[in-house]
N, C-alpha and C positions, 0 to 999 in steps of 0.2 A: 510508412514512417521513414523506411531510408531515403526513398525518391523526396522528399522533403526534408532531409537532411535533420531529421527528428526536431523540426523546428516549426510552430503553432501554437496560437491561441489559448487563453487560462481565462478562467473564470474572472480573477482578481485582475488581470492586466489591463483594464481602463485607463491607468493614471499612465500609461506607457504610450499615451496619444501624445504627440506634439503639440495640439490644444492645449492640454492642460497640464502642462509641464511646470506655471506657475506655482510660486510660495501657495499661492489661497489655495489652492486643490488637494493639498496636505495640510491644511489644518480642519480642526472640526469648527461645525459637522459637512463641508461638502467633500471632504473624505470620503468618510464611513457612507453617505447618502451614495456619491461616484462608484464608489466600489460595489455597492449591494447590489445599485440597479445593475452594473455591467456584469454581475455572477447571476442575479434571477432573469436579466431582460432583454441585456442587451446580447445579440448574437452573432454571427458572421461578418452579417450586412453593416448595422450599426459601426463591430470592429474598422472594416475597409473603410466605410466614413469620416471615420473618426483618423483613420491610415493610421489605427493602432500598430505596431511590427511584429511580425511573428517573429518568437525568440526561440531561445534556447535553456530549456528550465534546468538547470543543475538536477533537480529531484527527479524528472525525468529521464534524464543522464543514467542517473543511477539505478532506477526502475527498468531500464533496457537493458543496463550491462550487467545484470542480476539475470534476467530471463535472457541473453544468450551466454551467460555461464548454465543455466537448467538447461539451454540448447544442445552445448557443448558434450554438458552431460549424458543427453540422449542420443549423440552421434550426430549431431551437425558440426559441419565444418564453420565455425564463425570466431576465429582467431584473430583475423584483422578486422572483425566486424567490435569486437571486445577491444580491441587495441585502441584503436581510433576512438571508443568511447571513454575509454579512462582516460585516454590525451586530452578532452573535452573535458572532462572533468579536473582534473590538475591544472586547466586554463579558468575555468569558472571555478576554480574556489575561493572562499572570501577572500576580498583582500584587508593588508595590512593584520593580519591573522598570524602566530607563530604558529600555533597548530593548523594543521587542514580540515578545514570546516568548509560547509557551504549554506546559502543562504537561496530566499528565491528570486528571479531576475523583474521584479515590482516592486514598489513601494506599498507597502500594506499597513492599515489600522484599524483597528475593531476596538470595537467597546468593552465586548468580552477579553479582552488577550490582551498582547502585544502592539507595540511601534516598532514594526518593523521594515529600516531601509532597504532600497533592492540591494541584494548581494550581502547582506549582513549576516553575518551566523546565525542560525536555529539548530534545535536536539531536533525535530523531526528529520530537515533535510541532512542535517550534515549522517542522522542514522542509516537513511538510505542508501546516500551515498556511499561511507564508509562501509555497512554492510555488503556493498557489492565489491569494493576493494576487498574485502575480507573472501569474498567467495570467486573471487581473479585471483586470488593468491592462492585457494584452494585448487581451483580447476583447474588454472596455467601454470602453476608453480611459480607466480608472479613474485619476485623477493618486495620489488618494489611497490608492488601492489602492497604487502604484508605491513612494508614500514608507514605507509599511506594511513593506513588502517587503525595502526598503532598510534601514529600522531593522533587521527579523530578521539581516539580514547582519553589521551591524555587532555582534549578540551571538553570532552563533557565530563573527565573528573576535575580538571583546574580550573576552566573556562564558567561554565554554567555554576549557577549558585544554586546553594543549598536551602532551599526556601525552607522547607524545614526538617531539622535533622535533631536525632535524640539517640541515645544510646545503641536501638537497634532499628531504628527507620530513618529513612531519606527520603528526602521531593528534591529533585534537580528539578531548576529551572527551567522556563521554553526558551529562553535567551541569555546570554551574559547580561543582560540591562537590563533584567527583571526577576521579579521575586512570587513568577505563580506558582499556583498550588494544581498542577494539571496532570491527572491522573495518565495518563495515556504516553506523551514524551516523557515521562521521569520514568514510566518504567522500560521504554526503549532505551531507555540511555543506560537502564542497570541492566539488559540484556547483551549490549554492546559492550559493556565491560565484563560480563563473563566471558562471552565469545572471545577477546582479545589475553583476556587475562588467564583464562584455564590451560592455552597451551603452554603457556612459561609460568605457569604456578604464580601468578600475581596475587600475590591474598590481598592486599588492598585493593585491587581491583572485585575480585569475589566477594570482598565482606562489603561494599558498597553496592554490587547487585545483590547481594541478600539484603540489605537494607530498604532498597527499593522496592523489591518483593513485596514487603512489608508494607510497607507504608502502601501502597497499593490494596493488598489483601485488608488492611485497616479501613479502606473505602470505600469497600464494598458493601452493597446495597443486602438484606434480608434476602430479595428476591433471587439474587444472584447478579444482578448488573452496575453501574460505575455511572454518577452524575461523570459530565466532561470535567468539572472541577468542583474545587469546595468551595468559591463565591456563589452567592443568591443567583448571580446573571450567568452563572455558569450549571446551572442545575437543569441540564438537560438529558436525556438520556438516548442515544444514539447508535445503528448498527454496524458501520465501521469500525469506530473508537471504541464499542463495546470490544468488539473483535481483536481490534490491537492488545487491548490489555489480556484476554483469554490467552492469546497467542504467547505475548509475552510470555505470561507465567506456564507456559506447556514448552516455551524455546532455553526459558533459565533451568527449568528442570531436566531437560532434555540434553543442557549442555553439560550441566553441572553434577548431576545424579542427586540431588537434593529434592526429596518429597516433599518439604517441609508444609510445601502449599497446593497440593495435589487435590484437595479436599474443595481449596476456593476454586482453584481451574478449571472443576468438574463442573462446579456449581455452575461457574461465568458459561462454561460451554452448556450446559442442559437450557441456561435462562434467553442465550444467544440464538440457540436453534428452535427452542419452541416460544421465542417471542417475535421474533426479527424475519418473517418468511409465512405470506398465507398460505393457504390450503394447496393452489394454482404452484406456490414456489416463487411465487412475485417476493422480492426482496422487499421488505419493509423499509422508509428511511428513522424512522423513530419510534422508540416502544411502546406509542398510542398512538399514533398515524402513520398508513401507508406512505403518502406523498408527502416531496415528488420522490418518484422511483427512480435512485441514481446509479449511475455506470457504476459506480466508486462503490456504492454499496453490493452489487455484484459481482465484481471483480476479488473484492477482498471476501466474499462468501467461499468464492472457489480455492481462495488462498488459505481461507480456515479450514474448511472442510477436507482440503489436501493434506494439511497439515497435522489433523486428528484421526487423519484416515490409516495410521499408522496403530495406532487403537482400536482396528476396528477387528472382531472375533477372526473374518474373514476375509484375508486381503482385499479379493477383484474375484466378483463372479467371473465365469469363464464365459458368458454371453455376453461379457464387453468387447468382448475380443472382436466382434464384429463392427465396431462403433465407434470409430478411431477416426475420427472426419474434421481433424482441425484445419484452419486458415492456411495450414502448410501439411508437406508432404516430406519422406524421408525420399531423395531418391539419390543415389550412391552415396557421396559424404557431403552433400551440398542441402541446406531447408529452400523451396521454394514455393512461389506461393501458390497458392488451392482457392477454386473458385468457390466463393463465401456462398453462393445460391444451392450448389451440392449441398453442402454443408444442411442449409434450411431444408432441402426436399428429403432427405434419408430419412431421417429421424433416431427415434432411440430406442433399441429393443426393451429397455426396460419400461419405459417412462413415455414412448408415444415418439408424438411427434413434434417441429420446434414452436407447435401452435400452443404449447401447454397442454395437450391432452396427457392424461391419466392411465395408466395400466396398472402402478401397483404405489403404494408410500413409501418412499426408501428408508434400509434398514439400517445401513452404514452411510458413516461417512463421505466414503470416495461414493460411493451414490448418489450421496447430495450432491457433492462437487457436481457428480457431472448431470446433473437436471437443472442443478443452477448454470452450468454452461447452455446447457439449451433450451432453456427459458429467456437466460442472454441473448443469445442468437436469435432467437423466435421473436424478439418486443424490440431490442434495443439497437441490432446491427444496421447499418446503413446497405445498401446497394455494393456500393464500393469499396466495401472491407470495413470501414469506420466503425465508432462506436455512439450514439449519440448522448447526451448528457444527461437530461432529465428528460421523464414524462409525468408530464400532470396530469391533474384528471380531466380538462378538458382542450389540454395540448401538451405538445411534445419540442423541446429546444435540442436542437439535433446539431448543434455544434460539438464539432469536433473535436474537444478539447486535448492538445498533445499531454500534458501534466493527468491532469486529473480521471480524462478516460483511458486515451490511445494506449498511455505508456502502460499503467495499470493491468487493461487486458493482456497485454503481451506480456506481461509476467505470469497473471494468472494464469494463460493459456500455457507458456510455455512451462508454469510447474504442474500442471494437469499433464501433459503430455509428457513429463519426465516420471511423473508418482506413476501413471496408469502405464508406462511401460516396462517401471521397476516392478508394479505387483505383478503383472502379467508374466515377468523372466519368474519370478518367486512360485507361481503355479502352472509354471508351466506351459503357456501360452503360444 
């Protein structure tokens, strides 16, 4: 990702062709048709064809300078590697914006959602990215970082609309120029304003993530999981966005000391891990179908699982300690990189090897996490460090995607490797 200057291909960036730069290629439906094929079909080759450009995805941005703050954390030296990305980030945020928000670098439309211009505000991106300003002001004692941070706050309480709001629930918006009802950004956006708001006592900040809270936990499915939204065309039910929302409500409680939804979190994470992952540990992408098997959904498994694994009876068995074999290596204060093919021949003392074999069901969390990394590794990594995208069941689209996989793993990777070496100082290791 450095040696490319963290710049690459996206699902959605079709409309980023010179070709079709015209008015017609933005209206429906050879939109929505443009975009779909080039996220199911069209890959590499096509892009180069087409001389789509590889860019530079803000949310990306922010998904790296997030995993080298967890670097940071674990004793890598990457201070100017962080720097450079939030300078990248302050260059790509929206414009004509008073707050710092970010948008993604395409023109995007779906039937489901939004109209969204390249570079226009969204609660997803702008959350990512301000959560990584929030945790550069943590790690580096970044000031500026902190006021960054602050600003995103005050657009998704000013900026985003209140699609529906009552006494004690809220739904923020997915954009200032809409009025959805989407489970998953409205509640990143009331986790973003605890996070910002708990250390200067903001209570309007705090009473609107409890609200959001709510109106979430109000969404929630019998079974334990969250349709993506509350329109008919939005009744889907999926393993990342289930994930987000679990997360959410385990990061408001976490930030906040408020149990109040401890009860729904539980549920979301029981219905999340024993619905969303076969027997193998193959990541499901929907709660009644395996395919296609996405990075996205892998990546953000290892980001839950690290996440719960804080719950779990027993920090880290002490035969992990041998099984420490990520894409990088500690070696004095520098991360450098580690041949990915090691990585596949070792294996994992608990769980086999990266083929899926079986030795035991895992009992905890960080357990899962790391089966789900080497089930990763074993189906999904490329030769060359990559990550591929999806696999079907009777192929596999192995593009590279810098947004939706590259960036992804490298966070997931590098908060596994900061969780497993924090439980590890905790027992001992």
């Amino acid at each position: 990702m450095e040696s490319r200057h963290f710049e690459g291909y996206e699902p959605f960036d079709l409309l980023n062709s010179p070709y079709l730069r015209g008015t017609w290629a933005r209206q429906l439906p050879p939109a929505i048709l443009l975009i779909q094929f080039g996220k199911r079909f069209a890959g590499r080759r096509l892009r180069q064809l087409l001389k789509v450009p590889q860019s530079r995805n803000p949310k990306a941005l922010g998904l790296c300078l997030s995993a080298y703050c967890d670097l940071a954390r674990a004793g890598c030296d990457v201070s100017a590697e962080a720097a450079w990305l939030k300078g990248e980030l302050i260059r790509l945020r929206s414009p004509h914006e008073s707050y710092f928000s970010w948008g993604y670098d395409w023109d995007y439309l779906s039937l489901r959602g939004s109209r969204l211009p390249a570079f226009s505000p969204n609660c997803i991106a702008s959350y990512f990215c301000g959560t990584a300003m929030l945790e550069m002001s943590e790690v580096f004692g970044d000031q500026e970082a902190r006021e960054i941070a602050e600003s995103t706050a005050g657009f998704m309480a000013s900026r985003l609309n209140r699609s529906f709001e009552s006494a004690d629930a809220i739904c923020f918006s997915y954009t200032p120029n809409d009025k959805t009802l989407i489970y998953n950004s409205s509640a990143l956006a009331g986790v973003f304003l605890a996070r910002t708001g708990k250390p200067s006592g903001n209570k309007d900040y705090l009473s609107l993530a409890r609200k959001a809270m709510a109106f979430l936990v109000r969404g929630q499915l019998p079974a334990g999981g969250w349709y993506y939204g509350q329109l008919r065309r939005q009744r889907w039910i999926d393993n990342f966005h289930t994930s987000y929302n679990v997360c959410a409500l385990l990061d408001y409680q976490q930030t906040t000391g408020d149990r109040t939804f401890e009860e729904a979190m539980l549920a979301g994470h029981r219905y999340y891990q024993s619905t969303f992952f076969s027997k193998d540990g193959t990541p499901r992408y929907y709660h009644n179908r395996t395919f296609p098997i996405d990075i996205h959904a892998c990546s953000q498994a290892i980001l839950h699982f690290t996440a719960f694994s804080a719950m779990d009876p027993a920090a880290l068995p002490r035969s992990l300690k041998e099984q420490v074999c990520f894409p990088w290596e500690l070696k004095g204060e520098t991360c450098v990189s580690h041949p990915s093919q090691r990585t596949r021949r070792m294996g994992h003392p608990i769980f086999g090897g990266g083929d899926g074999s079986q030795k035991r069901v895992p009992s905890s969390n960080i357990e899962r996490a790391w089966k789900t990394f080497h089930w990763t590794l074993g189906n999904m990594a490329a030769p060359d460090g990559s990550f591929y995208y999806q696999r079907h069941r009777l192929w596999t689209n192995r593009t590279p995607y810098m947004r939706w996989g590259q960036a992804w793993m490298l966070r997931a990777l590098a908060r596994l490797q900061l969780f497993s070496g924090s439980f590890a100082t905790q027992v001992g290791l």
